[in-house]
Steps between C-alpha positions, in 0.01 A plus 500: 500500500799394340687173568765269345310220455430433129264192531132766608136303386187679542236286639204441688479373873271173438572448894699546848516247694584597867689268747663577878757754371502471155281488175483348173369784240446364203460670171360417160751678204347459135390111617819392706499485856734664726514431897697736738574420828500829739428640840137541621615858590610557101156385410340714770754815392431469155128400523500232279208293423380286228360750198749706503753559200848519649890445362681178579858533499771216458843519598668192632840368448330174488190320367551132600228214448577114454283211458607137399 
């Protein structure tokens, strides 16, 4: 697979936390955490469950967090 996105971490999925139409995988790369928020059918498509070593990829125009 090839894509444009430069920003690819291979990691481990620690856990995927499904809701009503959407889930919360969340993966463990070298120590840092990484959440994703996608479909239940992604999950179910790509038969992802905790254990297994996958590729999180990052491309956003915008990473925003503030705190006082």
């Amino acid at each position: 697979m090839k894509i444009s996105a430069r920003n690819v971490f291979e990691g481990t999925i620690k856990e995927v936390h499904r809701g009503s139409t959407t889930s919360h995988v969340i993966v463990d790369v070298k120590g840092v955490t990484f959440t994703s928020s996608i479909t239940n059918e992604a999950v179910d498509e790509l038969g992802l469950k905790a254990g297994l070593k996958v590729k999180t990829i990052i491309k956003s125009s915008d990473v925003m967090v503030a705190a006082d």
